[in-house]
N, C-alpha and C positions, 0 to 999 in steps of 0.2 A: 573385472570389467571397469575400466574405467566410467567416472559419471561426470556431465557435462559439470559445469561450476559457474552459476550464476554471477553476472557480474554485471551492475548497468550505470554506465556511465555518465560521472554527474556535467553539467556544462560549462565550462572556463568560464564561462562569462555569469554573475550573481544575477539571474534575470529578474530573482524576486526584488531585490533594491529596485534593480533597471524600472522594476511596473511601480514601485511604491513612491518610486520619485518621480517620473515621470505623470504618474497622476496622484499625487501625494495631495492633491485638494478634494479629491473624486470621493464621494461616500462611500465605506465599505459595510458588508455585514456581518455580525458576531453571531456565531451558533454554541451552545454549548455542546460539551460531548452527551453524544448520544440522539442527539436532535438531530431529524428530517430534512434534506436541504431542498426548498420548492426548486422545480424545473420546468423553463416554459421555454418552447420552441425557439424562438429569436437569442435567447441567450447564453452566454459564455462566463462561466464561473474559473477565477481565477484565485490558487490558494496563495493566501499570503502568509499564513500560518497556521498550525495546525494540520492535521491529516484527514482524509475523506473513504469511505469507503463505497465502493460503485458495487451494483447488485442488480439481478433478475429474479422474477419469478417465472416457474415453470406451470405449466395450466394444473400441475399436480399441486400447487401450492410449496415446494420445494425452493428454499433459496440457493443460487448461484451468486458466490460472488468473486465480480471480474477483475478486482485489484483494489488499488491505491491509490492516492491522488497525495502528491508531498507538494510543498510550498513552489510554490514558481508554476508547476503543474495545470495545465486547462483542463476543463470537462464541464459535460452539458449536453442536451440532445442535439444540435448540430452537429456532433461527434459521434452520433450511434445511429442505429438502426434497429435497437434493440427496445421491444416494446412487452413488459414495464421497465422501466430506466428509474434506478432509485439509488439516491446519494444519501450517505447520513454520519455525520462528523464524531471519529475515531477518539478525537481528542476537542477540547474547546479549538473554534479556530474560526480567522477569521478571512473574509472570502470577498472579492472584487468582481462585479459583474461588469460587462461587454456585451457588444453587438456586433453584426459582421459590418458593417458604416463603420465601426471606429476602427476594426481589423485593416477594411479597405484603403482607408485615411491614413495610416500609419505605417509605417515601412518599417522601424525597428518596433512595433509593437508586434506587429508581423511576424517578423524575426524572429521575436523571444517564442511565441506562440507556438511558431514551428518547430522552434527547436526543443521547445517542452512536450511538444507532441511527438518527438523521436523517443523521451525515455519514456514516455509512456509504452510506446511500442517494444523497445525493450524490456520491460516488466512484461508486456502480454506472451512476448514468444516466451521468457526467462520461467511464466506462470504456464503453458503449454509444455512447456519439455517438463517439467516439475510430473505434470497430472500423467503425465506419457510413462514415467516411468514403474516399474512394477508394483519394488516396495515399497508400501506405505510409508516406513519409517527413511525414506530416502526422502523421500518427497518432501516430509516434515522437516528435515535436516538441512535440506535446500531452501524451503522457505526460509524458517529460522536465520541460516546466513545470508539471506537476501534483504529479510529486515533488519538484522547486523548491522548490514552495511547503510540502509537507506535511514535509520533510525535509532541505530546504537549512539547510545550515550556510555563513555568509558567511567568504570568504577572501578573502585579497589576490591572490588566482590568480582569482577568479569564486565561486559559488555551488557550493558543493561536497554534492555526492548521498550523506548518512549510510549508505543502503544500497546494499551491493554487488549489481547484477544481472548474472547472464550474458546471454551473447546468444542461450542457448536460452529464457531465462526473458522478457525483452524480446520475444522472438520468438511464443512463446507466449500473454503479452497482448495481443499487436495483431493475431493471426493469419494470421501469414504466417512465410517460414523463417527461419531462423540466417543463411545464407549474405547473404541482404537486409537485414537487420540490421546485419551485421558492414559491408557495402558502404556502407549510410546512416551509419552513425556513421563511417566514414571519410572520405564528404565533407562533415561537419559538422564533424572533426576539420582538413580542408584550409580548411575556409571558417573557421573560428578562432570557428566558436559553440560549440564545447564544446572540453576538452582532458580526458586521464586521466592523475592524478595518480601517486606512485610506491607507493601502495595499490592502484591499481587504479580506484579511485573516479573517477567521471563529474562534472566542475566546468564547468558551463556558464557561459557569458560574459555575466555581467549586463547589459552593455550592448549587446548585439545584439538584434534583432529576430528573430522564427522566421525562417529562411531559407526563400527561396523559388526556389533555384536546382535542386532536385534533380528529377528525371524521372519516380521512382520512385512 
């Protein structure tokens, strides 16, 4: 059976320059990786570098988490409905806030916004068909080439993953446990489609095909 193949379209146009030059005086703010990013109602978090990760909690105390946020990318509670709404930086990176006054005022800031909120939407259905599918080790194997492509950095090792994920945080996106996780990236790591480098970092083997050996 065939499986769908993530694919999200990045925008002709560098919108992240577009917002850095057009407000190239405006103050921004530096987060390291791993740190909390506050969210108050009025405003719009724009990434200028670095990656963000968006999350829920379930009344069980269980984390969900809803995606990614890559450079040029909006997010922020104007954008959700989802109550708790928790952002927290993947990687160091640094971040532009807005209001919807300067969205209204603006016609090509506008623009950029919209259209950065397309591939978001792209990631959410690309992260719904993922969860949709049976096997675990599919799901894994589609994420994976979805950060490939959104955050691969090419090496002479293979396609090496800019951000670090745990195996609870992997686990958590495709919803299922750690323990499955940790078991599927070791026979991806036996089958020579992926290896981890001496950062830790996930570098998948460009020239292999998704594997189709695993049970799970």
């Amino acid at each position: 059976m065939l499986q769908p193949q993530v694919s999200i379209t990045s925008a002709p146009t560098d919108w992240r320059q577009v917002f850095e030059e057009v407000y190239q005086d405006r103050h921004t703010h530096a987060f390291k990786s791993g740190q909390p990013i506050p969210m108050a109602s009025h405003d719009l978090w724009i990434v200028c570098r670095g990656i963000v990760q968006l999350s829920t909690l379930f009344p069980s105390g269980d984390e969900a988490i809803l995606g990614f946020v890559y450079p040029a990318m909006p997010f922020g509670l104007p954008l959700t409905r989802l109550d708790p709404y928790e952002a927290i930086a993947l990687s160091d990176t640094v971040l532009m806030k807005l209001n919807h006054v300067e969205l209204e005022s603006s016609p090509l800031l506008a623009q950029g916004v919209l259209q950065q909120l397309s591939r978001r939407l792209q990631q959410t259905e690309a992260l719904l068909a993922m969860v949709s599918q049976r096997r675990v080790c599919d799901r894994l194997q589609q994420l994976l080439l979805m950060l490939k492509q959104e955050v691969g950095q090419v090496t002479p090792e293979g396609i090496r993953l800019e951000v670090r994920l745990t195996h609870q945080q992997l686990a958590n996106l495709l919803g299922t446990t750690r323990v499955t996780i940790t078991r599927l990236l070791g026979h991806l790591r036996q089958e020579g489609w992926l290896s981890i480098d001496k950062t830790r970092h996930l570098v998948i083997n460009n020239s292999l095909p998704p594997s189709d050996s695993s049970r799970v």
